[in-house]
LUMMARTI-607318 format. One record per residue (C-alpha): residue number from 1; residue in three letters; x, y negated, z negated. Coordinates in nm, 2 decimals, decimal comma. Each point is the difference from the previous one (the first is absolute). Example, Ala and Ser with C-alpha at 12.3 -4.5 7.8 and 13.67 -1.06 7.14 Angstrom:
2
   zalo   voro       xx       yy       zz
      1    ala     1,23     0,45    -0,78
      2    ser     0,14    -0,34     0,07
This chain:
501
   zalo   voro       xx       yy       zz
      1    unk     0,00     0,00     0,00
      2    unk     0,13    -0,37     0,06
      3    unk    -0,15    -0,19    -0,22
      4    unk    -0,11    -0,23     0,24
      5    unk    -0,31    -0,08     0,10
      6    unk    -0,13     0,14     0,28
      7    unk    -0,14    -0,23     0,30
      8    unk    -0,29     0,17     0,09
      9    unk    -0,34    -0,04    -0,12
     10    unk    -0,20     0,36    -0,11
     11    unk    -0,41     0,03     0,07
     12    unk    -0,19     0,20    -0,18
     13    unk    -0,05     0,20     0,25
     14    unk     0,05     0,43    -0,04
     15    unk    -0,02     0,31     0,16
     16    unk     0,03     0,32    -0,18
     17    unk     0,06     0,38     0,09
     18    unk    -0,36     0,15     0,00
     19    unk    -0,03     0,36    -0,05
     20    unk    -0,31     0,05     0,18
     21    unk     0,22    -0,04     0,34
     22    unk     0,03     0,33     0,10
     23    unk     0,06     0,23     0,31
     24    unk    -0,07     0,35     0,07
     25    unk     0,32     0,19     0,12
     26    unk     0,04     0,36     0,08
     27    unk     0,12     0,21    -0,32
     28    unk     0,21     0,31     0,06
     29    unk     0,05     0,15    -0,35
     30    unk     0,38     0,11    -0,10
     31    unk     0,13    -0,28     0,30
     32    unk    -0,01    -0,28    -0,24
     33    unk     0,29     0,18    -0,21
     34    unk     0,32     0,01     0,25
     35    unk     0,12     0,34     0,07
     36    unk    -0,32     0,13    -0,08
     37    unk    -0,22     0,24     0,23
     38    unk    -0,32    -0,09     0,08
     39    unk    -0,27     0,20    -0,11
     40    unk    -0,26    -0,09     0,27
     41    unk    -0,09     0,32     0,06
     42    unk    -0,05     0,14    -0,37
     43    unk    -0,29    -0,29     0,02
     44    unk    -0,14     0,08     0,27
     45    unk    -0,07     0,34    -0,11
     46    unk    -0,13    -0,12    -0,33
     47    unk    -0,26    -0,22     0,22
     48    unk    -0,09     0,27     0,24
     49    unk    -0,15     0,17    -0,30
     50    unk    -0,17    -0,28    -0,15
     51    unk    -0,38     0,14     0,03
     52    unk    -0,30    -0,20     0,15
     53    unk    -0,09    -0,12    -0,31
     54    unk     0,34    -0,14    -0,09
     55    unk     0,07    -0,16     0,30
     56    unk    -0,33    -0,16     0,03
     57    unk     0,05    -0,16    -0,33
     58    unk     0,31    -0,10     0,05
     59    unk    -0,03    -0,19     0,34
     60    unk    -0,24    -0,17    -0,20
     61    unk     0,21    -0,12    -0,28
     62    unk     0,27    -0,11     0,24
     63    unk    -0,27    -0,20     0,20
     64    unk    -0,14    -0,15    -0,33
     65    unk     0,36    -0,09    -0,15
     66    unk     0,15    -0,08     0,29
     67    unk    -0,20    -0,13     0,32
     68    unk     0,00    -0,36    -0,16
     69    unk     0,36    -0,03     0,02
     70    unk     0,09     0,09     0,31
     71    unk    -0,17    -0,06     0,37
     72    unk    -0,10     0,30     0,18
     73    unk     0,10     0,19    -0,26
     74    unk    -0,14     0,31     0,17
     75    unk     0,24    -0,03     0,32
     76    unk     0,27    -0,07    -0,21
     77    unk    -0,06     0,33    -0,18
     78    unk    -0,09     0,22     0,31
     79    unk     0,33    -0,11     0,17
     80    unk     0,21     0,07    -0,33
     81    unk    -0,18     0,35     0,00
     82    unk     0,11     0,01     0,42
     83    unk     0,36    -0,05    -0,10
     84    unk     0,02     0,30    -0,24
     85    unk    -0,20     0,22     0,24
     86    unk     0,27     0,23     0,09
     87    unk     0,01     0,16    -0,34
     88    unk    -0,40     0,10     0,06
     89    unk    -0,01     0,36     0,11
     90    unk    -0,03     0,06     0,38
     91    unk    -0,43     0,09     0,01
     92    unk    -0,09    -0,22    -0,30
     93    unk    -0,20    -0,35     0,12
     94    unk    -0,06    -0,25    -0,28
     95    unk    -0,31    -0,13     0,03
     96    unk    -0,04    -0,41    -0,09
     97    unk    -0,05     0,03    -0,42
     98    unk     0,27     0,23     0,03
     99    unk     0,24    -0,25     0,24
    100    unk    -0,10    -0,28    -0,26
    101    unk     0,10     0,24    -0,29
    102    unk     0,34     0,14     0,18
    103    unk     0,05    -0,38     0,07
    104    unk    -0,05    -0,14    -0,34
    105    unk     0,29     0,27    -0,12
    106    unk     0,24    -0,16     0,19
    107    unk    -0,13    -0,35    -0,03
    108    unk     0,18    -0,23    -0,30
    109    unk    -0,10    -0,39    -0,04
    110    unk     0,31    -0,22    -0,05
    111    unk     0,00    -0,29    -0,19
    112    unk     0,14    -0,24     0,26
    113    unk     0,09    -0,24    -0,32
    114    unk    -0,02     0,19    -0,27
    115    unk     0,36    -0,09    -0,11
    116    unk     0,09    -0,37     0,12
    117    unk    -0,10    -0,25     0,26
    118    unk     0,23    -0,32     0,12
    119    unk     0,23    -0,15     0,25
    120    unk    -0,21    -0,16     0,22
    121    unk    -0,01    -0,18     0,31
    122    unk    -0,21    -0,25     0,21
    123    unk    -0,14    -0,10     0,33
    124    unk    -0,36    -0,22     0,14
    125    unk    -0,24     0,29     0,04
    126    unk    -0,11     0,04     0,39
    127    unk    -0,35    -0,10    -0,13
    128    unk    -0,05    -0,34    -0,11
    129    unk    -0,40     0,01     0,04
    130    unk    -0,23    -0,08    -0,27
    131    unk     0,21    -0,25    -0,16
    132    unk    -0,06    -0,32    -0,20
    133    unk     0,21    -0,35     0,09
    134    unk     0,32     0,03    -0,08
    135    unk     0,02     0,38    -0,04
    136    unk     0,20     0,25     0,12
    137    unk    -0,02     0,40    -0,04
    138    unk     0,33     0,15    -0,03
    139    unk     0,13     0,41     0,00
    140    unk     0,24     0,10    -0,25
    141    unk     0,16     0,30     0,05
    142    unk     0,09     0,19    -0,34
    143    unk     0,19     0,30    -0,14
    144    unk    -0,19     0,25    -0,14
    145    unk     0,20     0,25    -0,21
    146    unk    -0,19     0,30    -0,11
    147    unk     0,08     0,39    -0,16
    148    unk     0,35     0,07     0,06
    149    unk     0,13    -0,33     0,06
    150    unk    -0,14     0,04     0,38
    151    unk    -0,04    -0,34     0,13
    152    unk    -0,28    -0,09     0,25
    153    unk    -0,12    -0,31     0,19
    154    unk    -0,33    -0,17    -0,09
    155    unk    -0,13    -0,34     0,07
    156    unk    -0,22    -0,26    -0,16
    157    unk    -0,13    -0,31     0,09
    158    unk    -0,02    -0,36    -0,16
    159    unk    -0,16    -0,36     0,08
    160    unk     0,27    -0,35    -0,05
    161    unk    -0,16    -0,32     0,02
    162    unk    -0,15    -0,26     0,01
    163    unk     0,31    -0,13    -0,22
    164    unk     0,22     0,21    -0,18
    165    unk    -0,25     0,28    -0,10
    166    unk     0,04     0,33     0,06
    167    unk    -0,25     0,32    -0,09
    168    unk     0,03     0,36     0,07
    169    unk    -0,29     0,15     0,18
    170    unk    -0,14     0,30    -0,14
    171    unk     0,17     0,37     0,14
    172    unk    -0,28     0,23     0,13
    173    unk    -0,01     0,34     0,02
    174    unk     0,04     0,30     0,04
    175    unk     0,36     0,01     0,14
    176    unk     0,04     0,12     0,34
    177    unk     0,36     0,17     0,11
    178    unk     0,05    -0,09     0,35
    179    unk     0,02     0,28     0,23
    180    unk     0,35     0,06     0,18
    181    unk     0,14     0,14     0,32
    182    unk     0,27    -0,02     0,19
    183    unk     0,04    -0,32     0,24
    184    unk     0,24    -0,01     0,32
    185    unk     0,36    -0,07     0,03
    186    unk     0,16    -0,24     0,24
    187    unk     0,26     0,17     0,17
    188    unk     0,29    -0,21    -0,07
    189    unk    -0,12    -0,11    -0,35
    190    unk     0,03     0,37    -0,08
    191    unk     0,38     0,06     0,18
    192    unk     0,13    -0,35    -0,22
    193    unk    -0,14     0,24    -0,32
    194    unk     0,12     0,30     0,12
    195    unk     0,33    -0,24     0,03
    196    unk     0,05    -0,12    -0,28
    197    unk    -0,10     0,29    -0,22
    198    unk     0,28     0,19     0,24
    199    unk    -0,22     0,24     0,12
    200    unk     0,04    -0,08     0,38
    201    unk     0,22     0,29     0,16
    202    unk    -0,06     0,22     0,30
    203    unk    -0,32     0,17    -0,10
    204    unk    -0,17    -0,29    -0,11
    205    unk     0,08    -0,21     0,31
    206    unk    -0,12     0,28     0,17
    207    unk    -0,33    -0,04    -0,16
    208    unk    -0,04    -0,36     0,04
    209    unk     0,09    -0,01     0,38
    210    unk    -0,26     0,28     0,03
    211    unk    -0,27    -0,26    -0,17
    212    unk    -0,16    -0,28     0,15
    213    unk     0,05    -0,37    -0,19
    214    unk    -0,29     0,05    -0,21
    215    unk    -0,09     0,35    -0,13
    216    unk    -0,19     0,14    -0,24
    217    unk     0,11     0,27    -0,23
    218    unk    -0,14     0,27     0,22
    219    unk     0,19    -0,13     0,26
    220    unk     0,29     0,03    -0,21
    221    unk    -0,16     0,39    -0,04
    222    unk    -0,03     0,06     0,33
    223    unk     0,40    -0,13     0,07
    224    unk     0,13     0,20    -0,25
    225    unk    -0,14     0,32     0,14
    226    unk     0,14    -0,08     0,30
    227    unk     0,35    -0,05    -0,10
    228    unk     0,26     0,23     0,12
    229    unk     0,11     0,30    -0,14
    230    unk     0,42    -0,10     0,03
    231    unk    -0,12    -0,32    -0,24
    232    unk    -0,17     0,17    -0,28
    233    unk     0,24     0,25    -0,05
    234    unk     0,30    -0,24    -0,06
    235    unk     0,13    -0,07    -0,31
    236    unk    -0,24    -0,25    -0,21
    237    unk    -0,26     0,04     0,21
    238    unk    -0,22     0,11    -0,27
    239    unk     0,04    -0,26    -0,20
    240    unk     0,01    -0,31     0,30
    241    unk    -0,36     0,17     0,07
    242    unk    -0,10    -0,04    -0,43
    243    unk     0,12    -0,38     0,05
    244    unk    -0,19    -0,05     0,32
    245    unk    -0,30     0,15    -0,15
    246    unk     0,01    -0,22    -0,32
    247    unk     0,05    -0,30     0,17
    248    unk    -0,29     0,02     0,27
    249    unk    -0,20     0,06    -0,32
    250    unk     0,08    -0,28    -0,14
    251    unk    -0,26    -0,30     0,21
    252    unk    -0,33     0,06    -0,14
    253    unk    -0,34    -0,19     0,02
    254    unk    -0,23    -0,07    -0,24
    255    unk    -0,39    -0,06     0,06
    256    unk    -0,24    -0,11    -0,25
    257    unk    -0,38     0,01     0,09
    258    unk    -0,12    -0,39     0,06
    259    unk    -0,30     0,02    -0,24
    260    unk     0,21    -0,01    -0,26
    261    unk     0,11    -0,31    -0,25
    262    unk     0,38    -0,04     0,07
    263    unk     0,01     0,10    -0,39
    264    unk    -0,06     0,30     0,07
    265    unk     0,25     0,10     0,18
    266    unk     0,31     0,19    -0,09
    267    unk     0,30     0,10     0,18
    268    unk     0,13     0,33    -0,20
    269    unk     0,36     0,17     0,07
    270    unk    -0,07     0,16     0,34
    271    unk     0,33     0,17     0,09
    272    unk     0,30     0,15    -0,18
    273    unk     0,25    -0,32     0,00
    274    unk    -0,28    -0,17    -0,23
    275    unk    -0,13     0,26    -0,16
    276    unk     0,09    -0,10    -0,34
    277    unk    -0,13    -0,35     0,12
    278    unk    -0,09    -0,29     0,19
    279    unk     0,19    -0,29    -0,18
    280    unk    -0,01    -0,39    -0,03
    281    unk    -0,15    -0,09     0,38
    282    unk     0,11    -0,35     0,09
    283    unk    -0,30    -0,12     0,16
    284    unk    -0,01    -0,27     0,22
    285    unk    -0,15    -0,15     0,38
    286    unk     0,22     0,03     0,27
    287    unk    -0,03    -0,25     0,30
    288    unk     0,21     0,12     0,35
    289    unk     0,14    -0,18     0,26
    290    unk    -0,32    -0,04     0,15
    291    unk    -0,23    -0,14    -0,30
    292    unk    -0,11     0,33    -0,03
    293    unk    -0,09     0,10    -0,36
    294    unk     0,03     0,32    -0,17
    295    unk     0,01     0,10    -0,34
    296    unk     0,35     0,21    -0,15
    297    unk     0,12     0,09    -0,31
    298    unk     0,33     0,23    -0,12
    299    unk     0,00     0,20    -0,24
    300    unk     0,22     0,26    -0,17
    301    unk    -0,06     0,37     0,07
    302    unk     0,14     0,23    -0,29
    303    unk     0,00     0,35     0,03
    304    unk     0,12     0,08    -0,38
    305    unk     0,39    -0,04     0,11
    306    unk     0,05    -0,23     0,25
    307    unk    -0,16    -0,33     0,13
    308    unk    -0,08    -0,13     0,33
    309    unk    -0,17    -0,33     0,19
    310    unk    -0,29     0,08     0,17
    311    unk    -0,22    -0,28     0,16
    312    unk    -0,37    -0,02     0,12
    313    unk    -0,15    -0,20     0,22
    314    unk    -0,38    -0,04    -0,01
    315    unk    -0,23    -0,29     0,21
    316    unk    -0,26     0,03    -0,20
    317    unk     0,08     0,15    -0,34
    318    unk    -0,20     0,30     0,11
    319    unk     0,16     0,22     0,22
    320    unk     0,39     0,02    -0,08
    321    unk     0,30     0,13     0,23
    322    unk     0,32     0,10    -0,24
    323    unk     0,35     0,05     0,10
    324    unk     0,35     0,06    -0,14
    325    unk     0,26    -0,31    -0,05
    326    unk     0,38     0,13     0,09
    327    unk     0,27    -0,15    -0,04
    328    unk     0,27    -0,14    -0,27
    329    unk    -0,28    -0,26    -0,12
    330    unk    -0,25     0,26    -0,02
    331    unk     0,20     0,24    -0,25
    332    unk    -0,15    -0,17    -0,32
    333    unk    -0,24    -0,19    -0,17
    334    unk    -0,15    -0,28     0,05
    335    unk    -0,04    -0,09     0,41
    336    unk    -0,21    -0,30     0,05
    337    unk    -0,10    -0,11     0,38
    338    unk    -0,02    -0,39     0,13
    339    unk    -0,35    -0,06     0,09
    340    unk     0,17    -0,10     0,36
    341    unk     0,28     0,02     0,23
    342    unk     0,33    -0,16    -0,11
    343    unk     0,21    -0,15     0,35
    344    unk    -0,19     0,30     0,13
    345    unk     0,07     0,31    -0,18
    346    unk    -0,18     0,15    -0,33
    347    unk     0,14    -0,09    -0,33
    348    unk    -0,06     0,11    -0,34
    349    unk     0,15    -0,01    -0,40
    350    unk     0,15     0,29    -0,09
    351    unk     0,17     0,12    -0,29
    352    unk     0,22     0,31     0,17
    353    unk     0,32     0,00    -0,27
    354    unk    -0,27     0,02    -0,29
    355    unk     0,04    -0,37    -0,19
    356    unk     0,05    -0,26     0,26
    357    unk    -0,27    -0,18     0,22
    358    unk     0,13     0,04     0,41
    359    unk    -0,13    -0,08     0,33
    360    unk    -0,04     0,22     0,25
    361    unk    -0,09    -0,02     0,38
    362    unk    -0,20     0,26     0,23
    363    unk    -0,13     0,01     0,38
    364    unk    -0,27     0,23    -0,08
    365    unk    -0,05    -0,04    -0,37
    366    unk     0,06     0,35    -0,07
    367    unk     0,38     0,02     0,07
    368    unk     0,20    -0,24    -0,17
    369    unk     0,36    -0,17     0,01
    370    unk     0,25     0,00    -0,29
    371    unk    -0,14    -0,24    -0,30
    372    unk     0,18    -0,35    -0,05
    373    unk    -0,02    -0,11    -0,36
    374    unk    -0,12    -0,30    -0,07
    375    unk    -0,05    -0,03    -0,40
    376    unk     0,15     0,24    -0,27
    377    unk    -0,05     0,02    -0,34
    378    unk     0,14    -0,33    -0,16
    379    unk    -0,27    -0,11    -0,33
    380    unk     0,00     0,19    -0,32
    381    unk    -0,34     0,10     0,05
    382    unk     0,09     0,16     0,35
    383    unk     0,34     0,13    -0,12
    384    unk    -0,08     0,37     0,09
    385    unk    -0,15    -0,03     0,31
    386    unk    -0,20    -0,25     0,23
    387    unk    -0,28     0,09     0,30
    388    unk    -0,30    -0,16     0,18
    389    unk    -0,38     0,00    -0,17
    390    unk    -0,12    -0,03     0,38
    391    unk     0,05    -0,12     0,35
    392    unk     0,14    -0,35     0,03
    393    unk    -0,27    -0,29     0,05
    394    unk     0,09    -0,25     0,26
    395    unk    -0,03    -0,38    -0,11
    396    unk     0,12    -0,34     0,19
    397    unk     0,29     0,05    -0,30
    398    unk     0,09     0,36     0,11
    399    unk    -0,10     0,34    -0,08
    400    unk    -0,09     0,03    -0,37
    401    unk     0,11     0,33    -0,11
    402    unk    -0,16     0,15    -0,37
    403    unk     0,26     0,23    -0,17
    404    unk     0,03     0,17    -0,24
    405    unk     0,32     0,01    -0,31
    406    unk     0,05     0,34    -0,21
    407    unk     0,21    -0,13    -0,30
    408    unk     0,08     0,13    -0,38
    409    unk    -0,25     0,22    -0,15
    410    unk    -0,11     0,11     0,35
    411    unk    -0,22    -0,33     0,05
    412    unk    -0,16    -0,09     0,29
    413    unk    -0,06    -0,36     0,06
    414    unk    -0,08    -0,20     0,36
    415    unk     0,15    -0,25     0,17
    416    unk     0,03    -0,16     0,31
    417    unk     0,28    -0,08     0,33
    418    unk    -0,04    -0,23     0,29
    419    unk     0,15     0,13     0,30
    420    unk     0,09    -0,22     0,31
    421    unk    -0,30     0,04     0,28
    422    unk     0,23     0,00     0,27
    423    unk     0,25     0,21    -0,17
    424    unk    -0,12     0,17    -0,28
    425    unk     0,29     0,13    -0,12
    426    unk     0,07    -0,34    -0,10
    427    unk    -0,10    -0,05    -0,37
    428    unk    -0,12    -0,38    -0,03
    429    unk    -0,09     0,03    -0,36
    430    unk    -0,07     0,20    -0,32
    431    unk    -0,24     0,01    -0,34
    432    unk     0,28     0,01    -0,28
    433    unk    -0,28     0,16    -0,27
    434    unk    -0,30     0,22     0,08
    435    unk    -0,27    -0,08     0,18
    436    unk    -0,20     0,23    -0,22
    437    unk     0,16     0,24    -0,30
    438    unk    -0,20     0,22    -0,23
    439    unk    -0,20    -0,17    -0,27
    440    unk    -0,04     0,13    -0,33
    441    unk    -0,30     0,16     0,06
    442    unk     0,15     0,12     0,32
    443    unk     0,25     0,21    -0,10
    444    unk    -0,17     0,33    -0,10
    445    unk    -0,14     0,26     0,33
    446    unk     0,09     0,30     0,15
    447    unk     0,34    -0,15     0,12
    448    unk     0,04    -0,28    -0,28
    449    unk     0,17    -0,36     0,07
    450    unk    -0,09     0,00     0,35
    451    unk    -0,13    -0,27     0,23
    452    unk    -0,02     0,05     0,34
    453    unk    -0,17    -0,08     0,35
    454    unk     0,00     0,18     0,35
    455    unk    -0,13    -0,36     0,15
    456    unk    -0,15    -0,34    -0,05
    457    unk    -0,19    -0,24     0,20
    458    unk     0,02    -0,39     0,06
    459    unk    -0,36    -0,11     0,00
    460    unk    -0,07    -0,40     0,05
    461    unk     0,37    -0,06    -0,16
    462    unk    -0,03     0,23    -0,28
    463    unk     0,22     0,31    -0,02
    464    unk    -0,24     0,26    -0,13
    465    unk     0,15     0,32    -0,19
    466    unk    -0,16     0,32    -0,10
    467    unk     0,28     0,20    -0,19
    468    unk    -0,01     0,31    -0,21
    469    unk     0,03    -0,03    -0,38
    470    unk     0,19     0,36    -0,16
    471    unk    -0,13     0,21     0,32
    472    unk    -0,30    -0,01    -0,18
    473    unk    -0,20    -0,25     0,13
    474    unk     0,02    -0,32     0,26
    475    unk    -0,03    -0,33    -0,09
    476    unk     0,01    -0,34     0,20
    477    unk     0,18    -0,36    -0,06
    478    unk     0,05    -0,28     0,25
    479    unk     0,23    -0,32     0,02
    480    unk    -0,04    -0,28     0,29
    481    unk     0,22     0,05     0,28
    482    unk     0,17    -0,31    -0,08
    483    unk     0,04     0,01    -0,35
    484    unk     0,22     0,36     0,07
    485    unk     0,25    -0,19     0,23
    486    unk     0,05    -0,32    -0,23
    487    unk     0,13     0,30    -0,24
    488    unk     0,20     0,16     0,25
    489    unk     0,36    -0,05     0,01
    490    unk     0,22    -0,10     0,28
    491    unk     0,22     0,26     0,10
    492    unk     0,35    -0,11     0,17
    493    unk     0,12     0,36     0,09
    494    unk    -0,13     0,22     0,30
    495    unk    -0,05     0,31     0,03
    496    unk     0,21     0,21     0,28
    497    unk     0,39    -0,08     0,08
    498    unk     0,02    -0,22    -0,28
    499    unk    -0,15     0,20    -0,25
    500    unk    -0,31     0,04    -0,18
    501    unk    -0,25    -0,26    -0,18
């Protein structure tokens, strides 16, 4: 802690975890233990000889307890039944109590926040009907963290203005987890992967000159089977076809249905890179070359060893196209897109060495060039390590960059940068003291004596700031635009040849 006072001013404003949030997953008993067999089969003998009378009663029970919670409970069940089918003898047909039953035995509800929610991030919603004067709806985008410290991404929504008010709007339910598959490649976006994870020899170019610039992964199939025999029985070849097979499984789309409130939506761990979570998306709305918008956000994927960028790109926050980042900048933590071109070419924060904030540049926004740092840890509140809360915002002073400081005792506090517009890895100025540190009443949560943001917004000159409080629940403060640079600091050194700011 600094002692000082922190600049920005706190609402009383809140959202909390809420248990009631929950998903249906499929359940297979023994798997959730690793090493463990499954013991699918053992219960689906056990169902089989359920009689009449017990299954009857029991679809009805499940219906009762359960049907409130989830939409189309029923399908959701008969498809989780589906998916075990293989372990019903060959002869035996289920009839629909019995697929609801079968279903419901493989079917667990997960708590989507039942240990912590924070680290949010902000954007203008894509609907802006309905409003009053001087209001605007917004989306935050929010870390969910449930059973097994298995992150996910939700979203909630909140009104600012007239003036500096802010309210959360209410989160409906139930939750609904969007429903994945596996989206094209473009040819030469999947070689520079391939490259860069060194993965392209002669079997693999084989297979990309044999598909045509955008393919699907049957394509990709259908190439594979194809290949010649002299290639697959070379030395490796096994595992360059293990690493072509992840990585074309690694773009994915996510649909959501469009009757839904976008609080409702969920986007759970979907492949094995993330499947111990989907962490800290940096939301933001990107603008192209042509005045095209789009919205993107980064996030970390963790797999329960290793980390990874991943970005998604979405026009209208319903339907969702995910990719892998590659490259030195995307090793780590912490990636954070402009919300346009800079001189032409992506650009985005990045943290790659694991405690100092960099710049990094792409041509596609999936591959990207070795980081240039641009501000290191310095303050004694930041001592251990420094990184971004966000993508930059652009103002007539520069791109005003939230960060974050990890000092003693593990505390987080934010503060802020101002980066040259032109070149960004010029640092025009610095906040000396947090931005915002844990209060007293602040400091207890699931991860205590944090603060910290995935995003702000600037909304009629105020710089608006939803941050989570302990990873256990998100709060929001806000400071004028101009107050924050009258407390900024000049900063004479640059980052680059001359060093770092």
């Amino acid at each position: 802690m600094t002692g000082n006072r922190p600049l920005a001013h706190r609402i009383d404003e809140h959202l909390y975890p809420d248990l009631s949030r929950v998903v249906a997953r499929l359940y297979l008993p023994g798997e959730e233990i690793a090493g463990n067999q499954s013991r699918v089969a053992l219960v689906v003998q056990r169902v089989l000889r359920l009689t009449d009378d017990e299954v009857d009663q029991e679809a009805e029970i499940v219906v009762k307890d359960f049907a409130g919670r989830h939409r189309d409970l029923d399908d959701l069940l008969y498809e989780n039944a589906l998916r075990v089918s293989s372990h019903v003898p060959e002869g035996v047909v289920l009839n629909e109590t019995q697929s609801l039953v079968m279903g419901a035995a493989f079917t667990a509800e997960f708590a989507v926040e039942g240990a912590a929610l924070c680290n949010p991030s902000v954007v203008v919603d894509p609907d802006q009907s309905d409003l009053l004067e001087g209001e605007t709806r917004l989306v935050l985008s929010v870390r969910a963290i449930g059973e097994g410290h298995v992150s996910s991404l939700g979203f909630a929504s909140a009104i600012v203005g007239p003036g500096r008010s802010w309210r959360f709007l209410p989160r409906q339910g139930p939750l609904i987890a969007g429903r994945t598959q596996p989206l094209s490649w473009v040819n030469s976006q999947f070689r520079t992967l391939l490259e860069i994870d060194g993965v392209l020899d002669d079997l693999s170019h084989s297979i990309l000159a044999a598909l045509p610039e955008v393919f699907t992964i049957d394509d990709f199939r259908v190439a594979l089977a194809e290949v010649h025999t002299d290639l697959l029985i070379r030395p490796n070849a096994g595992d360059t076809i293990a690493a072509l097979r992840r990585a074309v499984s690694l773009a994915y789309e996510s649909l959501f249905p469009m009757d839904i409130e976008l609080s409702q939506q969920v986007l759970l761990p979907a492949i094995p890179d993330e499947r111990a979570g989907i962490e800290d998306a940096r939301l933001v709305r990107f603008t192209d070359a042509e005045g095209n918008s789009e919205y993107r956000a980064t996030y970390t994927a963790y797999n329960g060893h290793d980390v990874g960028g991943r970005l998604i790109i979405s026009g209208d926050l319903r339907h969702f196209h995910t990719y892998p980042m590659t490259g030195p900048a995307a090793r780590n933590k912490g990636v954070a897109i402009f919300p346009r071109l800079v001189d032409g070419r992506f650009m985005a924060l990045c943290r790659s060495d694991g405690e100092t904030t960099s710049i990094t540049r792409s041509d596609d926004g999936l591959a990207w060039d070795e980081p240039v740092a641009v501000h290191e840890p310095t303050a004694a509140w930041e001592v251990v390590q420094v990184g971004n809360c966000g993508s930059p915002i652009e103002l007539a002073e520069g791109w005003l960059v939230l960060t974050h400081g990890v000092g003693p005792m593990r505390t987080y506090a934010i503060g802020a940068v101002l980066l040259d517009l032109e070149d960004p890895t010029k640092v025009l100025r610095r906040l000396e003291t947090p931005l915002i540190e844990p209060a007293p009443d602040e400091r207890n949560g699931y991860v205590p004596n944090v603060v910290y943001s995935c995003g702000g917004i600037v909304h009629e000159g105020t710089l608006w700031l939803p941050f989570g409080i302990g990873d256990s629940r998100i709060g929001v403060a806000w400071i004028s635009v101009d107050e924050l640079l009258d407390a900024m600091t000049s900063v004479a050194a640059y980052a680059g040849a001359d060093g770092i700011a």
